[in-house]
KOLLUMMI-5558 format. One record per residue (C-alpha): x, y, z. Coordinates in steps of 0.2 Angstrom, whole numbers, always signed. Layout:
<recs>
REC | X | Y | Z
...
</recs>
This chain:
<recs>
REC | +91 | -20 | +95
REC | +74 | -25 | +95
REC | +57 | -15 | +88
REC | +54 | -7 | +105
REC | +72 | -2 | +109
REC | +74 | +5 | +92
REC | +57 | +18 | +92
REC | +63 | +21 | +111
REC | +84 | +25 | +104
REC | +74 | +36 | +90
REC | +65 | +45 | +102
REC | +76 | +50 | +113
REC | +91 | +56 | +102
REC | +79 | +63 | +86
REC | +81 | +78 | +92
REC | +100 | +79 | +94
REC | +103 | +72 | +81
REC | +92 | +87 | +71
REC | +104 | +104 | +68
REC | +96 | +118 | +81
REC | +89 | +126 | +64
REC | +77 | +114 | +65
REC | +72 | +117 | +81
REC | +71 | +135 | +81
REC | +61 | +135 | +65
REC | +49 | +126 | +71
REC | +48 | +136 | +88
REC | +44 | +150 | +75
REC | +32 | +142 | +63
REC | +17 | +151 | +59
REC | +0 | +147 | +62
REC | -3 | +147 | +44
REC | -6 | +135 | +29
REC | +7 | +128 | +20
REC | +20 | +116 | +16
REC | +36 | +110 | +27
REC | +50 | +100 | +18
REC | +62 | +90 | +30
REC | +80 | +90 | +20
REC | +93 | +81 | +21
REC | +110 | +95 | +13
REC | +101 | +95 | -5
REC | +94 | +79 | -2
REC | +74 | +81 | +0
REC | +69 | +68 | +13
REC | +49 | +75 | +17
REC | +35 | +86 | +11
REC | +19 | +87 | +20
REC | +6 | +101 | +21
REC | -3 | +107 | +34
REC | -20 | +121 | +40
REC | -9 | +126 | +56
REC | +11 | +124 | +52
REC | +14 | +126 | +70
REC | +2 | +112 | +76
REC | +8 | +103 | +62
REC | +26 | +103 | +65
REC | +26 | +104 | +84
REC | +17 | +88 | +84
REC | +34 | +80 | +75
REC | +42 | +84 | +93
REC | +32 | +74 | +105
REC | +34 | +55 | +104
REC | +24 | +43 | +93
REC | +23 | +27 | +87
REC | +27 | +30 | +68
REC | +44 | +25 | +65
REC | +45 | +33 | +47
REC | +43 | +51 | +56
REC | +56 | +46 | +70
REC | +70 | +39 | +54
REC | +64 | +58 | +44
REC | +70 | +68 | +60
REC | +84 | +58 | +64
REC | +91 | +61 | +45
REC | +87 | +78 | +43
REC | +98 | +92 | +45
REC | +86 | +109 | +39
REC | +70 | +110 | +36
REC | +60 | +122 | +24
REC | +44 | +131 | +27
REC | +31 | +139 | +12
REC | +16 | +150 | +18
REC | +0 | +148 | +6
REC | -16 | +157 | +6
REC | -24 | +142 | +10
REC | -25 | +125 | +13
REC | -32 | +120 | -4
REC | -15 | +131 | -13
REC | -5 | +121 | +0
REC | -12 | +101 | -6
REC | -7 | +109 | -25
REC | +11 | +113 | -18
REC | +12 | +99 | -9
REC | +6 | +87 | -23
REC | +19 | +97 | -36
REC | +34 | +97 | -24
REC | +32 | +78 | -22
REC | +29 | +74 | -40
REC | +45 | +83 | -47
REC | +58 | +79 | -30
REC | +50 | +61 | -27
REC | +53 | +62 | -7
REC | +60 | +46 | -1
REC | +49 | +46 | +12
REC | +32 | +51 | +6
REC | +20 | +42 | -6
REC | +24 | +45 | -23
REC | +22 | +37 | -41
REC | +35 | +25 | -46
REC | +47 | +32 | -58
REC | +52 | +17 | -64
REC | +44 | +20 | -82
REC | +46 | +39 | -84
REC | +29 | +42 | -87
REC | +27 | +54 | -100
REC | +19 | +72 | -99
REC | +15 | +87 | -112
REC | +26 | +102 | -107
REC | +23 | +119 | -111
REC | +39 | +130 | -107
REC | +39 | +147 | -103
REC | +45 | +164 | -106
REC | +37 | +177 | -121
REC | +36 | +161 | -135
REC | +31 | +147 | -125
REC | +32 | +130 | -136
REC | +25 | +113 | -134
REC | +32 | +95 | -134
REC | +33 | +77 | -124
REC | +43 | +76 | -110
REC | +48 | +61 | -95
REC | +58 | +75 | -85
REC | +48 | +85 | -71
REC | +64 | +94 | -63
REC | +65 | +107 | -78
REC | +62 | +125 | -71
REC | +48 | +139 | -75
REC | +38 | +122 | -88
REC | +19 | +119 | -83
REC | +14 | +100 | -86
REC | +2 | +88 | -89
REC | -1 | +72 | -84
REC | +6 | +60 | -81
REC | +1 | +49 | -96
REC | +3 | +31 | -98
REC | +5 | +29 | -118
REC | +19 | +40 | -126
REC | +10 | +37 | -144
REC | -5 | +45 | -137
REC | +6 | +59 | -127
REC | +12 | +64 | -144
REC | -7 | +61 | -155
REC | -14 | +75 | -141
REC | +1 | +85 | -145
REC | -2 | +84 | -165
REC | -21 | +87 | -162
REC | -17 | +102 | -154
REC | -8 | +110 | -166
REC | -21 | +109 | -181
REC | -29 | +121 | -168
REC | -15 | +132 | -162
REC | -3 | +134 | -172
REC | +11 | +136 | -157
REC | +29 | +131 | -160
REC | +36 | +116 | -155
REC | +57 | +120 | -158
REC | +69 | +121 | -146
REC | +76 | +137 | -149
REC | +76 | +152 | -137
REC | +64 | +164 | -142
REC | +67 | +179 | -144
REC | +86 | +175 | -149
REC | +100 | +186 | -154
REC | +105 | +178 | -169
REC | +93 | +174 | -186
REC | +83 | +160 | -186
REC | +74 | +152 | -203
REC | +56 | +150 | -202
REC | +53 | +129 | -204
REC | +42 | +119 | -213
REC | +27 | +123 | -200
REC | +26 | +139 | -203
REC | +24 | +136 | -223
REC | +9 | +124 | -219
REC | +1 | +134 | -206
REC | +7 | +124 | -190
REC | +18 | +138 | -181
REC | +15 | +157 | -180
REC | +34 | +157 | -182
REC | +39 | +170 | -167
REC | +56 | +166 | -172
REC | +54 | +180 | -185
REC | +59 | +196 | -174
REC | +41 | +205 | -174
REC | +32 | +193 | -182
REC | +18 | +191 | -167
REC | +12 | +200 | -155
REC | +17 | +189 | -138
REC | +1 | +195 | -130
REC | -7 | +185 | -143
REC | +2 | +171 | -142
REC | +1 | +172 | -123
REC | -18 | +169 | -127
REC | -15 | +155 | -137
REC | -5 | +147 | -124
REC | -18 | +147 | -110
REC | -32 | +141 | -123
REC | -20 | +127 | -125
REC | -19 | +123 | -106
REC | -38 | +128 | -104
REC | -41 | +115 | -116
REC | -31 | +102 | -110
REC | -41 | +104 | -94
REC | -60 | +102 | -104
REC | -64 | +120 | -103
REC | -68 | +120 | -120
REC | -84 | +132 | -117
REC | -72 | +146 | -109
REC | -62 | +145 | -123
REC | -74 | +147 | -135
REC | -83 | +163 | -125
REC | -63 | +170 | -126
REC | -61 | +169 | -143
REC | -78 | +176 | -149
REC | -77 | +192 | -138
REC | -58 | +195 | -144
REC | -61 | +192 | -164
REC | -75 | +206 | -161
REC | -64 | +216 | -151
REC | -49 | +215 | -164
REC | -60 | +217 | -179
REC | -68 | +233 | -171
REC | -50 | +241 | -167
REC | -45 | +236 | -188
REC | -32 | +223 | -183
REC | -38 | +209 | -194
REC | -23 | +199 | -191
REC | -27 | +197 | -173
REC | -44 | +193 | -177
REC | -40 | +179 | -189
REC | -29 | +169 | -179
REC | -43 | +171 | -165
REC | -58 | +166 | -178
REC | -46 | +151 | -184
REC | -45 | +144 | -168
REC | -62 | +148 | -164
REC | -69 | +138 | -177
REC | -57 | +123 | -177
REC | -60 | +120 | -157
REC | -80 | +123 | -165
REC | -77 | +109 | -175
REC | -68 | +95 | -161
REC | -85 | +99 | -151
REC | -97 | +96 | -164
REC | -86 | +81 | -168
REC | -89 | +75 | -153
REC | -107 | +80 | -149
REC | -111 | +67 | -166
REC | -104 | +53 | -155
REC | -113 | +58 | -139
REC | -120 | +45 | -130
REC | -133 | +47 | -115
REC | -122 | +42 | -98
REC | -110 | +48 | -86
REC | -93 | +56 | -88
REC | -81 | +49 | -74
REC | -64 | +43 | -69
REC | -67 | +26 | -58
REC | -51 | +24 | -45
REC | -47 | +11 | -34
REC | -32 | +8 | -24
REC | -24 | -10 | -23
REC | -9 | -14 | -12
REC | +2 | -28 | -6
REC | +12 | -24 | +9
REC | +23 | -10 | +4
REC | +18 | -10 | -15
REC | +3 | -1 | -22
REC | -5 | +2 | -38
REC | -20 | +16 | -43
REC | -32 | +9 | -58
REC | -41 | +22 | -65
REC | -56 | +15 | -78
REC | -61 | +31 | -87
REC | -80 | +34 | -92
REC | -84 | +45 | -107
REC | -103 | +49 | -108
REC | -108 | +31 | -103
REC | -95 | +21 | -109
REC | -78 | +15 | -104
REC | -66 | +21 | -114
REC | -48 | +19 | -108
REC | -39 | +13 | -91
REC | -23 | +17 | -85
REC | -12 | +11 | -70
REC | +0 | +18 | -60
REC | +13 | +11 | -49
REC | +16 | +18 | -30
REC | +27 | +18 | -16
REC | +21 | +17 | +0
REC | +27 | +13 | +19
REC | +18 | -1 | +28
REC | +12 | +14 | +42
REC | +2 | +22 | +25
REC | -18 | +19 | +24
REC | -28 | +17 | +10
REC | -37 | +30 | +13
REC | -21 | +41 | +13
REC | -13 | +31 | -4
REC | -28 | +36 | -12
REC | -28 | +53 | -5
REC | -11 | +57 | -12
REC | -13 | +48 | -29
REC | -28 | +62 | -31
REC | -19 | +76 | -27
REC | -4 | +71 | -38
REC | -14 | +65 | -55
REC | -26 | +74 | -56
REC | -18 | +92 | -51
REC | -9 | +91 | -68
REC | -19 | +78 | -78
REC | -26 | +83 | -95
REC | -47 | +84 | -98
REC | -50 | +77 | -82
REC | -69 | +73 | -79
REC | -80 | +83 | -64
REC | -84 | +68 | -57
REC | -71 | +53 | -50
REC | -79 | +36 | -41
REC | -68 | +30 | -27
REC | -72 | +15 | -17
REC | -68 | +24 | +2
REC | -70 | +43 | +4
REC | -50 | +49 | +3
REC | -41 | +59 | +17
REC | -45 | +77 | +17
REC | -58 | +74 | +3
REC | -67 | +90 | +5
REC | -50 | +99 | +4
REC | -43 | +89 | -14
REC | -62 | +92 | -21
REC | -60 | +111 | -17
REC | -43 | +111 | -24
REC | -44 | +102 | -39
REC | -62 | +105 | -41
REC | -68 | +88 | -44
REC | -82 | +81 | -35
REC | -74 | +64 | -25
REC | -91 | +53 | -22
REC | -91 | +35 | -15
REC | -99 | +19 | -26
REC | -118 | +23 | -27
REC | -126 | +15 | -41
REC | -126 | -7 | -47
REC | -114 | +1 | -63
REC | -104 | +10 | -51
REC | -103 | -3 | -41
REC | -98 | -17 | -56
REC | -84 | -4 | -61
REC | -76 | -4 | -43
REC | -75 | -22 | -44
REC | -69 | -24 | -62
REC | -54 | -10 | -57
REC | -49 | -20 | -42
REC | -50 | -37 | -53
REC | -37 | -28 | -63
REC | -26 | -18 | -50
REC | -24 | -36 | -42
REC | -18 | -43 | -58
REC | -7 | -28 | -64
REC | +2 | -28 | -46
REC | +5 | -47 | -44
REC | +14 | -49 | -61
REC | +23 | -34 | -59
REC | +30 | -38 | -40
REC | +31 | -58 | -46
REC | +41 | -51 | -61
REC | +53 | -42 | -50
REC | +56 | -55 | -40
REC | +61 | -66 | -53
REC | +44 | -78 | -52
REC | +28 | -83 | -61
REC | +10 | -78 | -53
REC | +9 | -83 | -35
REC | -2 | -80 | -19
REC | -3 | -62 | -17
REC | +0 | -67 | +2
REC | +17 | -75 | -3
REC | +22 | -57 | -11
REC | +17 | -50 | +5
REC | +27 | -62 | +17
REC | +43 | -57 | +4
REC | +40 | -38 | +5
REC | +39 | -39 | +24
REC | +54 | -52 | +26
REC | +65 | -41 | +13
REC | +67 | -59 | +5
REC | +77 | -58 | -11
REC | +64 | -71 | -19
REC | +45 | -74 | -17
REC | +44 | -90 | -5
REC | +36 | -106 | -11
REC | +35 | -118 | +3
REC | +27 | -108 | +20
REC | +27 | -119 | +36
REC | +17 | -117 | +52
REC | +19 | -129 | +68
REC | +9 | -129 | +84
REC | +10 | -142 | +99
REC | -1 | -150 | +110
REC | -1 | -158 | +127
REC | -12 | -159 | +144
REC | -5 | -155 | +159
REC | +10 | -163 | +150
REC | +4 | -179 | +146
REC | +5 | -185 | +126
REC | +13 | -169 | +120
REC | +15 | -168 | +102
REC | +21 | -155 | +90
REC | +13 | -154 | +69
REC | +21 | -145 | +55
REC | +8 | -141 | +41
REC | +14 | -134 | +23
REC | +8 | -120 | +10
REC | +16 | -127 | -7
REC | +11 | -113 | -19
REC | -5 | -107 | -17
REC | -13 | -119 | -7
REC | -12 | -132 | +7
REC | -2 | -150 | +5
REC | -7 | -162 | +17
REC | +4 | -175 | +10
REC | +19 | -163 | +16
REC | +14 | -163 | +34
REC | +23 | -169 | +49
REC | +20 | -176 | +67
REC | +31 | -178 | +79
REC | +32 | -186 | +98
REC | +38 | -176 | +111
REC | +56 | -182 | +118
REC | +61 | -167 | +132
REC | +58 | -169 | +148
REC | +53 | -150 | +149
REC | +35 | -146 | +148
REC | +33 | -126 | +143
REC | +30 | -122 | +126
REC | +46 | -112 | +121
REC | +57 | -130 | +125
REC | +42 | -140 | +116
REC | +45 | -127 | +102
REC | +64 | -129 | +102
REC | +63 | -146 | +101
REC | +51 | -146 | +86
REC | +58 | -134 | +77
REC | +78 | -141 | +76
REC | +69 | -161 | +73
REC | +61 | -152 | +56
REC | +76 | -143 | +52
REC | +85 | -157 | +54
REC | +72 | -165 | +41
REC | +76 | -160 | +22
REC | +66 | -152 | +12
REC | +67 | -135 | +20
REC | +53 | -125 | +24
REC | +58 | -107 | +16
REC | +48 | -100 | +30
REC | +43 | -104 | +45
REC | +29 | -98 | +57
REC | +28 | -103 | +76
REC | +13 | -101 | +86
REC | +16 | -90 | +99
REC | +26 | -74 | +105
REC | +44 | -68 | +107
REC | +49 | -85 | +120
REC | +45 | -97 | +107
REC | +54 | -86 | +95
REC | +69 | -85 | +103
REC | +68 | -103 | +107
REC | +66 | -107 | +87
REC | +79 | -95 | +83
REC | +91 | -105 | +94
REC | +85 | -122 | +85
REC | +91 | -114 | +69
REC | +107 | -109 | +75
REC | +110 | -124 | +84
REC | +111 | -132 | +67
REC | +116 | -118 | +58
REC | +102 | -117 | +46
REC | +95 | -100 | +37
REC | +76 | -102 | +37
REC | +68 | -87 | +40
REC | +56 | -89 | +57
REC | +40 | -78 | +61
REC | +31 | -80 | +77
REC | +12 | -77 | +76
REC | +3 | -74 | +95
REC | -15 | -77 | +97
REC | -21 | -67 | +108
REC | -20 | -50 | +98
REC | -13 | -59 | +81
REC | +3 | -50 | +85
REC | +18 | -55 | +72
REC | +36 | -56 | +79
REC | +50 | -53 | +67
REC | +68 | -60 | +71
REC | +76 | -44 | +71
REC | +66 | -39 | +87
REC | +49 | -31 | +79
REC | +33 | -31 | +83
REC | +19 | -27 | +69
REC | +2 | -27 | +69
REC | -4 | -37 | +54
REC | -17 | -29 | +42
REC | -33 | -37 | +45
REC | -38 | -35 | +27
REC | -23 | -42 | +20
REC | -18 | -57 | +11
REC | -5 | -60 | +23
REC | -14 | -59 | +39
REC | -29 | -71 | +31
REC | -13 | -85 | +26
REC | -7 | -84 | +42
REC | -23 | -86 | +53
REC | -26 | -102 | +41
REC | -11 | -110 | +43
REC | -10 | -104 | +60
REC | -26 | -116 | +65
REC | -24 | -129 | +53
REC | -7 | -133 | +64
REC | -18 | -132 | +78
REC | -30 | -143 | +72
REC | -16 | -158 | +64
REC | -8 | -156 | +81
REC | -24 | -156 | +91
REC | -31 | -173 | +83
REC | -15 | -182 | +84
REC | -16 | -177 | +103
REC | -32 | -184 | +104
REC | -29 | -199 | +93
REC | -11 | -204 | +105
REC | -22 | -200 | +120
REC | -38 | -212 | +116
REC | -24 | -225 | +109
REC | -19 | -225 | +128
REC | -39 | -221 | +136
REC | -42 | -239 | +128
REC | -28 | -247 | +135
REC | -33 | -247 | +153
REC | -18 | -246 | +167
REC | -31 | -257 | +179
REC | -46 | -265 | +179
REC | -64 | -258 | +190
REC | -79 | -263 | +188
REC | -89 | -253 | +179
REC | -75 | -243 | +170
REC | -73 | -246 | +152
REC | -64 | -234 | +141
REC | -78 | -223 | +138
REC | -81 | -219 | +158
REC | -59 | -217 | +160
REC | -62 | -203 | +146
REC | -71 | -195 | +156
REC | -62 | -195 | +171
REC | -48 | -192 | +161
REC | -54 | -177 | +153
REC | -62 | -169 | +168
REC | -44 | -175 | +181
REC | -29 | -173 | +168
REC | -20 | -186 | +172
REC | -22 | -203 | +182
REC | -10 | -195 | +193
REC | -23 | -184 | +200
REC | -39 | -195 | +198
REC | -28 | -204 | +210
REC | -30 | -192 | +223
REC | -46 | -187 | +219
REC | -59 | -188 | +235
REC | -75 | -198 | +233
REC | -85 | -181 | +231
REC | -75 | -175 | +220
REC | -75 | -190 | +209
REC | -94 | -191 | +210
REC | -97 | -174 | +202
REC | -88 | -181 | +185
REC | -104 | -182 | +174
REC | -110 | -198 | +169
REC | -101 | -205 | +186
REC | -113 | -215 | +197
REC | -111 | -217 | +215
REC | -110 | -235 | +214
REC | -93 | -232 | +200
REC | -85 | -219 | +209
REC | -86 | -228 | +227
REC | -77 | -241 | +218
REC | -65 | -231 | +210
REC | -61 | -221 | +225
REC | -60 | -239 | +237
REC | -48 | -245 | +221
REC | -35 | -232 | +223
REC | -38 | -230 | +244
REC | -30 | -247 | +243
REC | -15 | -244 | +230
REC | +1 | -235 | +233
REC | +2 | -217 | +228
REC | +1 | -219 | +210
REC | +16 | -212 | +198
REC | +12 | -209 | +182
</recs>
């Protein structure tokens, strides 16, 4: 089943194959914000957001082109719907569902590391502590972070301040608990002791903590002032303690910081780099002027995914729980639904404006390519390579990154001196001394049989090719494809069409090559340079055979046969050519064509 017969079998039977709850809840949808999630039993397959759930939704009904939204409704069996307020709450939802369920089919981090996170649990006594596992229930996090050690040094640091606990128990518990150590130094309030502290207070101290880790450090402050007066006004001194201790120690972190103060801009730089269906987010964090930490994450896209939407979702997901995020983030291209994530996350999302801005893009991007090639070369099991080579593998669904790419293109006019050429991509660049020329043999004069032909003479020419690329649409495809099979050989075989630079895969589909990709820019290259071997060997057989004259004139030489050559096609047709039509060939005099046309008047039809 090709491409176009698959999308078409999708079409038609997505909606069968959905349970009529489906159906009827979509029917019903509001016309609301909010978030939808496609599942599949228990299985979470989608989640997407939307300003009108209905418009949203009913669009999933009527047909399109995208094959990842075709797959989600032939899988799924219910979907859920969750009214927001707005559509700001529903990118936060959205942007939470996906980070903790990881959707198959939406863009997501990679989990592959576990990145960590600080998590601060719930209920009266809320503790703090690292964690890599975002399904836990009623937990607010933060992050994701890339460094445990410094997960767990923003953990310590925040504890000399608030003295909140970090155990595991349940609190308040039944049974006796001791005191520990932290509560002997100063580090814990100790809520295990059965009235100890006031959860109200605590409560405070807890959204201090989350305030803080979100830089609101000048809120806090304001907070803690007005409640030590407030406590030391109604006589509870305790309370007014703990509020003065924290008070002055978060006093003391900013004018720690003010010291080091330099003049310049605080800002997160992000750029998005991706190689067909892997992507990487590199943020370069700016501090007051200077650069002071990068971090990268890896994400999982679909082929159908712009960079504009990678980037949009990467947004909403780091920075909706990322700790002391700056006002201000740098992108490269304005995001999807940028006003919306600004809003939301309140950020403000500006393109490159200044030289420096400008110089940092470029510096993310030199090492978002670098970061993404070794980790997709080190997954396949090789050293650094082309990216274009990685993007050929990810579309192919090759086990291995391949190392020897070959394109072929034929020639001929009017099927006269027809000729095919091989030319190679060894590594990561051209080798002209692994180039082939061949003669054509078959009587047949279309392209697909010149193709078939050329195709199963290289096969059956070791070393193989691990992939080969034929000039032209699904006929030459096929015709390749049959040369392979012919001889039983595995090569994989790609057809790249001119006219629209339309690829043709051998399972029948039919992609649109990214015009801005390594791949697409690979392919032109070798595309042409076939052209161009296959071309001037053409040219060289057909002045090899101009210079050999098949009768004598006077007047013609070799130069004056190129020309009629070039302007008839063949001898053949000069043969039938009327004097006329011969003296309009330019450079032709009347004199030269009269003879010409008398020459031939007098021969027999001539055969070529």
């Amino acid at each position: 089943m090709n491409f176009s017969q698959k999308k078409i079998y999708l079409s038609c039977f997505k909606i069968e194959n959905m349970q009529n709850t489906i159906s009827s809840k979509i029917d019903s949808a509001p016309a609301s914000p909010g978030v939808y999630i496609f599942r599949k039993e228990n299985d979470i397959l989608y989640v997407g957001k939307a300003r009108d759930l209905r418009n949203r939704l009913k669009n999933y009904l009527s047909d399109h082109d995208d094959l990842r939204i075709s797959t989600i409704l032939s899988k799924a069996t219910d979907l859920d719907i969750i009214i927001t307020k707005s559509e700001e709450e529903a990118l936060l939802l959205e942007a939470n569902l996906i980070k903790i369920h990881k959707p198959r089919y939406n863009i997501r981090l990679k989990d592959d590391k576990k990145y960590p996170y600080i998590k601060i649990t719930g209920g009266e006594y809320p503790s703090i502590s690292l964690t890599r596992n975002l399904k836990e229930h009623g937990v607010t996090i933060f992050g994701p972070f890339v460094n445990a050690q410094a997960v767990r040094k923003t953990i310590r640091a925040l504890r000399k301040i608030f003295p909140i606990r970090s155990c595991k128990y349940k609190i308040p518990s039944r049974r006796k608990i001791n005191p520990c150590i932290d509560f002997h130094i100063g580090k814990c309030l100790a809520p295990c002791i059965p009235g100890r502290v006031d959860p109200e207070v605590y409560q405070s101290m807890v959204q201090n903590i989350s305030k803080l880790l979100r830089g609101e450090t000048a809120e806090i402050e304001k907070e803690l002032e007005e409640k030590m007066k407030t406590a030391a006004k109604e006589l509870e001194f305790e309370k007014a303690k703990i509020f003065r201790d924290e008070l002055l120690a978060i006093r003391k972190v900013s004018k720690e910081q003010a010291v080091q103060k330099l003049e310049g801009e605080t800002k997160d730089v992000c750029v998005i780099y991706r190689i067909a269906r892997s992507a990487i987010a590199y943020i370069i964090k700016v501090r007051e002027g200077v650069v002071v930490d990068r971090e990268f994450f890896f994400i999982e896209t679909s082929e159908s995914d712009t960079d504009a939407e990678i980037l949009s979702h990467f947004i909403a997901q780091y920075y909706s729980t990322a700790a002391a995020p700056p006002t201000t983030i740098v992108v490269d291209r304005e995001p999807e639904d940028v006003q919306i994530i600004a809003s939301a996350l309140k950020l403000v999302i500006r393109t490159s404006e200044s030289s420096e801005d400008r110089r940092l893009i470029e510096m993310a991007y030199e090492n978002a390519k670098k970061e993404l090639e070794e980790e997709i070369s080190k997954k396949k099991g090789g050293k650094k390579v082309y990216p274009a080579l990685i993007e050929l593998s990810e579309l192919l669904g090759l086990p291995n990154i391949p190392e020897r790419v070959e394109a072929c293109d034929i020639s001929q006019l009017f099927g006269s001196e027809r000729v095919g050429a091989f030319v190679c991509f060894l590594g990561k660049g051209l080798s002209k001394t692994n180039y082939r020329r061949y003669k054509i043999q078959t009587a047949h004069i279309d392209d697909p049989h010149l193709i078939y032909e050329l195709v199963k003479r290289r096969l059956d020419d070791p070393p193989l090719p691990d992939v080969i690329i034929v000039d032209g649409g699904l006929p030459q495809l096929n015709f390749a494809k049959k040369a392979k099979n012919d001889l039983g050989k595995d090569v994989p075989i790609i057809a790249f069409a001119k006219r629209f630079d339309d690829l043709f895969l051998e399972d029948g589909k039919h992609i649109m090559v990214p015009k801005r990709s390594h791949l697409f820019s690979l392919m032109k290259i070798l595309r042409d340079e076939a052209h161009r071997f296959a071309l001037t060997y053409h040219r060289k057989l057909r002045s090899k055979k101009i210079r050999e004259l098949p009768f004598k004139i006077k007047g013609v030489g070799p130069k004056t046969f190129e020309k009629l050559i070039n302007y008839f096609g063949s001898v053949k047709n000069l043969s039938r050519a009327s004097f006329e039509e011969i003296s309009r060939v330019k450079g032709i005099s009347k004199k030269t064509a009269e003879a010409i046309f008398s020459y031939f008047s007098k021969q027999q039809p001539y055969r070529l």
